[in-house]
C-alpha positions as CSV (number, residue, x, y, z in Angstrom):
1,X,0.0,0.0,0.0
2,X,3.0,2.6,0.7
3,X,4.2,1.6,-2.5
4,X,1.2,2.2,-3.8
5,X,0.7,5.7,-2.6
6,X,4.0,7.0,-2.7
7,X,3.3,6.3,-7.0
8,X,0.3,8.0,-6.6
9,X,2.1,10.7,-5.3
10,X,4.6,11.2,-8.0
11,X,2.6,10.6,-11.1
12,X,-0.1,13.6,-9.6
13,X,2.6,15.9,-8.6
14,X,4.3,15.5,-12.3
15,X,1.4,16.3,-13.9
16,X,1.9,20.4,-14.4
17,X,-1.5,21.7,-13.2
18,X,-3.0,18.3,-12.0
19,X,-4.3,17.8,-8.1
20,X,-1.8,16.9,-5.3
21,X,-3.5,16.7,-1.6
22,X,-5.6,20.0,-3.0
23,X,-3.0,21.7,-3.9
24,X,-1.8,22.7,-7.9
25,X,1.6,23.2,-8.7
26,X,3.3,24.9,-11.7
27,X,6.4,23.7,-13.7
28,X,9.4,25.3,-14.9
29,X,12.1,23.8,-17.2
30,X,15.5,25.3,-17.0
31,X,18.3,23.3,-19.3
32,X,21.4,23.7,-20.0
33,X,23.0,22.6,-23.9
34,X,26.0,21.9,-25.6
35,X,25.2,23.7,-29.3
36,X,28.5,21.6,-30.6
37,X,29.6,24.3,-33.1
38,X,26.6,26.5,-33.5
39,X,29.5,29.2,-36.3
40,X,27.7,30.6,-39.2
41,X,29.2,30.9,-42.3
42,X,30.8,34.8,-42.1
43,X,35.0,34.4,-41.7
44,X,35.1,36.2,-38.3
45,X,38.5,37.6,-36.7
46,X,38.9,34.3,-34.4
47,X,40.1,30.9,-35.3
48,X,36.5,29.9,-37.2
49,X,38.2,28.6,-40.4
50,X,36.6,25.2,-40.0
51,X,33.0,26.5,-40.2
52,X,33.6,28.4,-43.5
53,X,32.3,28.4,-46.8
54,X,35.6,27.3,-48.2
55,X,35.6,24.5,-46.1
56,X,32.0,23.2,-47.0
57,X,30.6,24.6,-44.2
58,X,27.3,26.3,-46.2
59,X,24.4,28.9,-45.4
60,X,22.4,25.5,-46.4
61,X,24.2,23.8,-44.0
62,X,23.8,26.3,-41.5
63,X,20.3,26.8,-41.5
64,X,19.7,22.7,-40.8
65,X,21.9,23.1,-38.1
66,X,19.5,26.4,-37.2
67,X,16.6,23.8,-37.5
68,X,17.9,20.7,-35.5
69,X,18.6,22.9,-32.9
70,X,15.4,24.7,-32.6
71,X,13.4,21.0,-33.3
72,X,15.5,20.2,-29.9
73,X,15.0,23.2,-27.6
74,X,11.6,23.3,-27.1
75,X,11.0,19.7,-26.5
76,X,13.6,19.9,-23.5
77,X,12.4,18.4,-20.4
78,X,8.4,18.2,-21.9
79,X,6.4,14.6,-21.9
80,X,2.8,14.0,-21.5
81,X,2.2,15.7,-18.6
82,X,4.6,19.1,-19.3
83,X,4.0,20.7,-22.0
84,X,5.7,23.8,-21.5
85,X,9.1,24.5,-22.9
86,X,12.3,25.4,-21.3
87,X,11.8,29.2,-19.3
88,X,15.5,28.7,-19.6
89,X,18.7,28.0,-21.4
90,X,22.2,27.8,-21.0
91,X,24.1,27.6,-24.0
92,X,27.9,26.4,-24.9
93,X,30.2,26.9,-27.9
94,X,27.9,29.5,-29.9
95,X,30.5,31.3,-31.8
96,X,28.8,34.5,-30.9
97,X,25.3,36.2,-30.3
98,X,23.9,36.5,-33.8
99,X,24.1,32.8,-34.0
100,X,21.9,32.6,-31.1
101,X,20.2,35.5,-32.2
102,X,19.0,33.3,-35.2
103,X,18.7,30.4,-33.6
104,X,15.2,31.9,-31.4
105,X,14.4,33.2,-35.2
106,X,14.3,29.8,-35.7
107,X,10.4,29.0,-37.0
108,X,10.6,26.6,-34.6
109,X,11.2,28.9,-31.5
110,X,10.0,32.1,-32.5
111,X,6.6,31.7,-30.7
112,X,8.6,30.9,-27.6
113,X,9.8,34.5,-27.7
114,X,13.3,33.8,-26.0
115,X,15.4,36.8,-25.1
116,X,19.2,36.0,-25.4
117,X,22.7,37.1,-23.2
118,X,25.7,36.7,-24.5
119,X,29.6,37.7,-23.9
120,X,32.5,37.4,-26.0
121,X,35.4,34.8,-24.7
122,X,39.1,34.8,-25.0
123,X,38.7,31.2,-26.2
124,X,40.8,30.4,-29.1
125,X,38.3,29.4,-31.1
126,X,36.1,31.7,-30.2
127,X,32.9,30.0,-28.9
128,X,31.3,31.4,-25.7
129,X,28.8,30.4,-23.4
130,X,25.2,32.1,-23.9
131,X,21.6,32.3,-21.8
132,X,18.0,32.3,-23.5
133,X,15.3,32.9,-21.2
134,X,11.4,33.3,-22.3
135,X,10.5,36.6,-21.9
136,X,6.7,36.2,-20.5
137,X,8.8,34.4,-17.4
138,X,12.3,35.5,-16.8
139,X,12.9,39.3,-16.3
140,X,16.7,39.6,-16.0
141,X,18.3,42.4,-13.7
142,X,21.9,41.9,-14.2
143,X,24.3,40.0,-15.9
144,X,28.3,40.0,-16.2
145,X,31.2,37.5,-17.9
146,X,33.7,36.9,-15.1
147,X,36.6,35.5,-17.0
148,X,38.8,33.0,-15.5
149,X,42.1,33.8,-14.6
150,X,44.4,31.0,-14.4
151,X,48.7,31.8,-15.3
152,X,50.6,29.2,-15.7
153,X,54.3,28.3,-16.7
154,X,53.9,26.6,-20.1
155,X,56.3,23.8,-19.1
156,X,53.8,22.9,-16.6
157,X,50.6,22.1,-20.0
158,X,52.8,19.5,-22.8
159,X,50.0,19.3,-25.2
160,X,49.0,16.3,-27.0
161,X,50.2,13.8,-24.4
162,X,48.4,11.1,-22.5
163,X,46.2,10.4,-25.7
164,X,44.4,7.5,-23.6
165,X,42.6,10.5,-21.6
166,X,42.1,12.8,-23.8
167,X,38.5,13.8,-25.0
168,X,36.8,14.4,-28.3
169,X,36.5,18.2,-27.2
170,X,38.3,19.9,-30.4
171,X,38.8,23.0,-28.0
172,X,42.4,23.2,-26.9
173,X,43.4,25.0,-23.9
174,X,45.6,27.9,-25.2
175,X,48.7,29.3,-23.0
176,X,50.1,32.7,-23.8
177,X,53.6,33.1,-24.4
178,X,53.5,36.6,-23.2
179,X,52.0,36.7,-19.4
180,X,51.2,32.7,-19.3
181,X,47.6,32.9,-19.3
182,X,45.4,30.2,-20.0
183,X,42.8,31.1,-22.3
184,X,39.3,29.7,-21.8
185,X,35.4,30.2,-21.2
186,X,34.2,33.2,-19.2
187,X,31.4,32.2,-17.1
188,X,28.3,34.2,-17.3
189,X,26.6,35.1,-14.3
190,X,22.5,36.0,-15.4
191,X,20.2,37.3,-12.1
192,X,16.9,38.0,-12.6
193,X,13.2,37.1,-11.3
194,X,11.7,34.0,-12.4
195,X,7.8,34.9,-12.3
196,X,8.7,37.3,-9.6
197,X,11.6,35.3,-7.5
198,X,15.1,36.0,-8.1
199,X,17.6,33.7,-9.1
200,X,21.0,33.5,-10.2
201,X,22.0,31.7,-13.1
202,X,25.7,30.3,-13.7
203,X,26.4,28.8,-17.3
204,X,29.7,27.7,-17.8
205,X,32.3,25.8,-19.9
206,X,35.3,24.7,-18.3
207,X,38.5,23.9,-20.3
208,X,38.7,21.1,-22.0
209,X,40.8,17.8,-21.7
210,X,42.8,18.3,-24.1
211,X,46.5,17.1,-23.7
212,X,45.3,14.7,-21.1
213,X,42.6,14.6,-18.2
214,X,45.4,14.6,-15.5
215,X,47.5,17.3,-17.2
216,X,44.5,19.8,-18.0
217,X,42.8,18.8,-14.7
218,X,44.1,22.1,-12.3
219,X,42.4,24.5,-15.1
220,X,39.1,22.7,-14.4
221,X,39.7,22.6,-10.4
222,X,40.0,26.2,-10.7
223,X,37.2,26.6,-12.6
224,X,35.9,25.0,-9.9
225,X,37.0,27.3,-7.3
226,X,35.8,30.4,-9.0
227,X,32.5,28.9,-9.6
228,X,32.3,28.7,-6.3
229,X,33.7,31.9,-5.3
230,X,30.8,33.6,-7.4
231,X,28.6,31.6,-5.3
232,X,29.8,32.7,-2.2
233,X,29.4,36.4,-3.0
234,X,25.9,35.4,-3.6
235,X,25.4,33.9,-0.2
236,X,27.0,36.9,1.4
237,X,24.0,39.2,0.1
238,X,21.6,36.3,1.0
239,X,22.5,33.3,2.7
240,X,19.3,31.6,1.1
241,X,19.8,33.1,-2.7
242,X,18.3,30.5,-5.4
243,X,21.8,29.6,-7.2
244,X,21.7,27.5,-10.3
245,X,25.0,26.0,-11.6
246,X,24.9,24.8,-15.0
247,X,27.1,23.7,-18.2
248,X,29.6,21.6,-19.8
249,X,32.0,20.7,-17.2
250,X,34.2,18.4,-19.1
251,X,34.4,16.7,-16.2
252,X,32.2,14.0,-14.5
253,X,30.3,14.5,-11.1
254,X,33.3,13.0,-9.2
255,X,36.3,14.8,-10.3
256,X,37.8,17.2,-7.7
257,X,36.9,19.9,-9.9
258,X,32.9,19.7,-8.4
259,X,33.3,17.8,-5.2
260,X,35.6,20.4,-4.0
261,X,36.1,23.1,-6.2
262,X,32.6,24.0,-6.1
263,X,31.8,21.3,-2.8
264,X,29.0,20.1,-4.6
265,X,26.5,17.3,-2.6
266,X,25.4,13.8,-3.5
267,X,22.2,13.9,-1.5
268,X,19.8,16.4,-0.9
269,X,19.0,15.5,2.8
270,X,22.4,16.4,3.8
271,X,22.5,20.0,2.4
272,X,23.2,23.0,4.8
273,X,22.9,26.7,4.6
274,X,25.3,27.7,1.8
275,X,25.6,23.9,0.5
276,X,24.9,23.0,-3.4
277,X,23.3,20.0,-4.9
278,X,24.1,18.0,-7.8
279,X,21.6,15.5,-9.0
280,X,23.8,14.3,-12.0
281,X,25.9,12.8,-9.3
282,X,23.4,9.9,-8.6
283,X,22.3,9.6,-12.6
284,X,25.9,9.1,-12.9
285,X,26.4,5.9,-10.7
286,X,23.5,5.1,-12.6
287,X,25.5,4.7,-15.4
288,X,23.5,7.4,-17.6
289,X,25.8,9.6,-19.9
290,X,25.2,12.6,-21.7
291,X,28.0,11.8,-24.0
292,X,30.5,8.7,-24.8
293,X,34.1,8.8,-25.7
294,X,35.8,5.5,-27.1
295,X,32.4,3.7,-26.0
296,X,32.3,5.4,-22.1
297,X,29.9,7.3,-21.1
298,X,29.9,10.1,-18.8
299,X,28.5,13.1,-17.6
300,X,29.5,16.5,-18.2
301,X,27.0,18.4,-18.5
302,X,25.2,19.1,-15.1
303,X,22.9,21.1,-13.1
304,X,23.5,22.0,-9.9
305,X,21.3,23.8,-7.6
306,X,22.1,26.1,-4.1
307,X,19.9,24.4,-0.6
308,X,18.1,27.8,-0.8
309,X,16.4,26.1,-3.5
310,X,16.0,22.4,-1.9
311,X,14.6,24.1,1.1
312,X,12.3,26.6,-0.1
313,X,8.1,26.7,1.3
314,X,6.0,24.9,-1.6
315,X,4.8,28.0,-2.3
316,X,8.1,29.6,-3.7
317,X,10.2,28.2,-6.4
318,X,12.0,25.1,-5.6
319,X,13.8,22.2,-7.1
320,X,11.7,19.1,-7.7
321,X,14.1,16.6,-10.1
322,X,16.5,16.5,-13.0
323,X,17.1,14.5,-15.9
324,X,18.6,13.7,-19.6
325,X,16.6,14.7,-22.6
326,X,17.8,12.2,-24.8
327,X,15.0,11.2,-27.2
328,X,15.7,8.9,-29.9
329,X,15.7,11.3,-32.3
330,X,18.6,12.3,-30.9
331,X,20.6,9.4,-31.1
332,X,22.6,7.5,-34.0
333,X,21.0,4.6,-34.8
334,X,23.7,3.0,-37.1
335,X,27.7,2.9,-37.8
336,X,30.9,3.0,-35.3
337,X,28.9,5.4,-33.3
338,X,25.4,3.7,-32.4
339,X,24.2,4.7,-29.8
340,X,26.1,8.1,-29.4
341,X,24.5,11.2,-29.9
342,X,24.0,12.0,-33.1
343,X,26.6,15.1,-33.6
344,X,26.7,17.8,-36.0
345,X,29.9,18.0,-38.8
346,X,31.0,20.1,-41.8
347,X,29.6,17.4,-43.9
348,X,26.4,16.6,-42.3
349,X,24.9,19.4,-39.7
350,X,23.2,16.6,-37.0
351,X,22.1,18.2,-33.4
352,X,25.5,17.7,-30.7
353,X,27.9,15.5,-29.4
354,X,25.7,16.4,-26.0
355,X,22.4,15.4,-24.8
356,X,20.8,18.4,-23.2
357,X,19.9,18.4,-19.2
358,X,17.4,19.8,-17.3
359,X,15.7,20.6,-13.7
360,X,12.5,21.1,-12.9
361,X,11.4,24.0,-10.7
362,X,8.2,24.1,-8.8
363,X,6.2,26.0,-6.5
364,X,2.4,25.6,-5.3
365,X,-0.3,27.4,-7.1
366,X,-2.7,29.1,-4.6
């Protein structure tokens, strides 16, 4: 009978607008996306030479790219009980905003009417991290790119080494010659009020693995530490503030990077004031992936979320679950890759090398 009841429970609090003890609860989708090479075709002055014209990389092209994409971002997170689309979305490698600016042109996402932030990165490629938010929900109030500042001694980063850990991530860490910088992602910082709460939105994109997981690892650790750094200001204005941590980490749930670069949680219950909670933790020991690499999966891509948001009344936004939006559209279906997602290429735009994540936020209707 407890078995019973506790299904019961679920399938009536799922439904968006369906009965739960007399009570009604609405549903927001926020989601985070790797875009895998969202360029267009215009030679721009950053290291875009792949995604050109000259390289086969057409406004034909472009525009199915354009089309997967927006086929995929409104479906994120919805079923047969939520409907609604994503009230937000982080973004990763969109070469810059007019990409994203056409991407919620899209006829597929036009009616959605998303809104879009973006920054410019030092990345040597060029691709930043960006933020659509529907407009009719999310009003933002501020937003900055806090780049990450990382020097290093070049002897310290021998590209191209440990081949056995390195990752399909074309995105090379790049190490100036002049004051030793490491060139990577900013990570954009998006506060606004969701139906009338404030939150504060993180998307990120840490460096890659290129050269080697172990090698590359202390740029991702202190991506880590200034992820949580930006937090902690946060918590200093309001020890309760609704953090969201989101984005391509390019590393799993366990790497130091998370568990103590940003100190993230496995299990809600144990959250304290100031403490952050990753749910992709658990789907990971699950053995659910949002990408593969040499037939392992993993997860990078994650959404976190702060306690003020475990812990909130039912009446005020809170976080209810998380999960993989990886429908079979999505997915190759034949070839060396089966199985994989199906990723976008010069030759043949596809969707990403990512499946896109989500959380669900909820609060009671009175």
């Amino acid at each position: 009978m407890k078995i019973k009841f506790h299904l019961t429970v679920v399938i009536a609090l799922f439904a968006t607008f369906q009965s739960f003890s007399q009570k009604q609860y609405k549903v927001y989708t926020v989601a985070f996306y790797n875009l895998e090479n969202l360029f267009d075709t215009i030679n721009q002055p950053n290291n875009d030479e792949e995604y050109l014209p000259s390289r086969g990389w057409t406004s034909k092209k472009y525009h199915k790219k354009l089309d997967n994409l927006g086929r995929v971002i409104p479906q994120i997170g919805t079923n047969d009980q939520q409907k609604e689309s994503p009230v937000i979305v982080g973004c990763a490698e969109v070469e810059n905003k007019g990409v994203l600016e056409d991407l919620v042109k899209n006829y597929q996402m036009i009616g959605k009417d998303y809104g879009v932030i973006e920054f410019p990165s030092p990345d040597k490629r060029g691709i930043d991290v960006g933020f659509l938010y529907q407009k009719k929900h999310f009003k933002p109030t501020s937003y900055i790119n806090i780049p990450l500042l990382i020097n290093n001694d070049m002897s310290d980063y021998k590209a191209k080494t440990e081949s056995e850990d390195k990752s399909d991530d074309p995105s090379e860490v790049t190490v100036s010659t002049v004051d030793k910088r490491v060139y990577t992602r900013d990570q954009l910082l998006v506060t606004g009020l969701l139906d009338g709460e404030e939150i504060h939105v993180i998307v990120n994109h840490w460096p890659s693995r290129s050269g080697g997981e172990k090698k590359s690892s202390p740029y991702r650790e202190a991506a880590g530490r200034l992820n949580r750094k930006i937090m902690d200001s946060l918590f200093k204005i309001n020890p309760k503030a609704k953090i969201i941590t989101m984005g391509d980490l390019n590393d799993g749930p366990y790497n130091k990077s998370v568990k103590q670069g940003i100190g993230a949680k496995l299990k809600k219950d144990d959250l304290k004031q100031g403490d952050i909670y990753n749910p992709f933790e658990q789907m990971q020991k699950n053995g659910e992936a949002t990408l593969f690499y040499r037939d392992s999966g993993d997860i990078f891509d994650q959404i976190m979320v702060s306690e003020g948001l475990c812990n909130a009344d039912s009446d005020k936004l809170h976080y209810w679950k998380a999960g993989i939006f990886n429908k079979s559209f999505l997915i190759q279906t034949s070839g060396q890759y089966k199985g994989y997602p199906l990723r976008n290429s010069t030759a043949e735009p596809g969707f990403s090398d990512h499946f896109p994540v989500y959380v669900y936020l909820i609060k009671e209707v009175k």
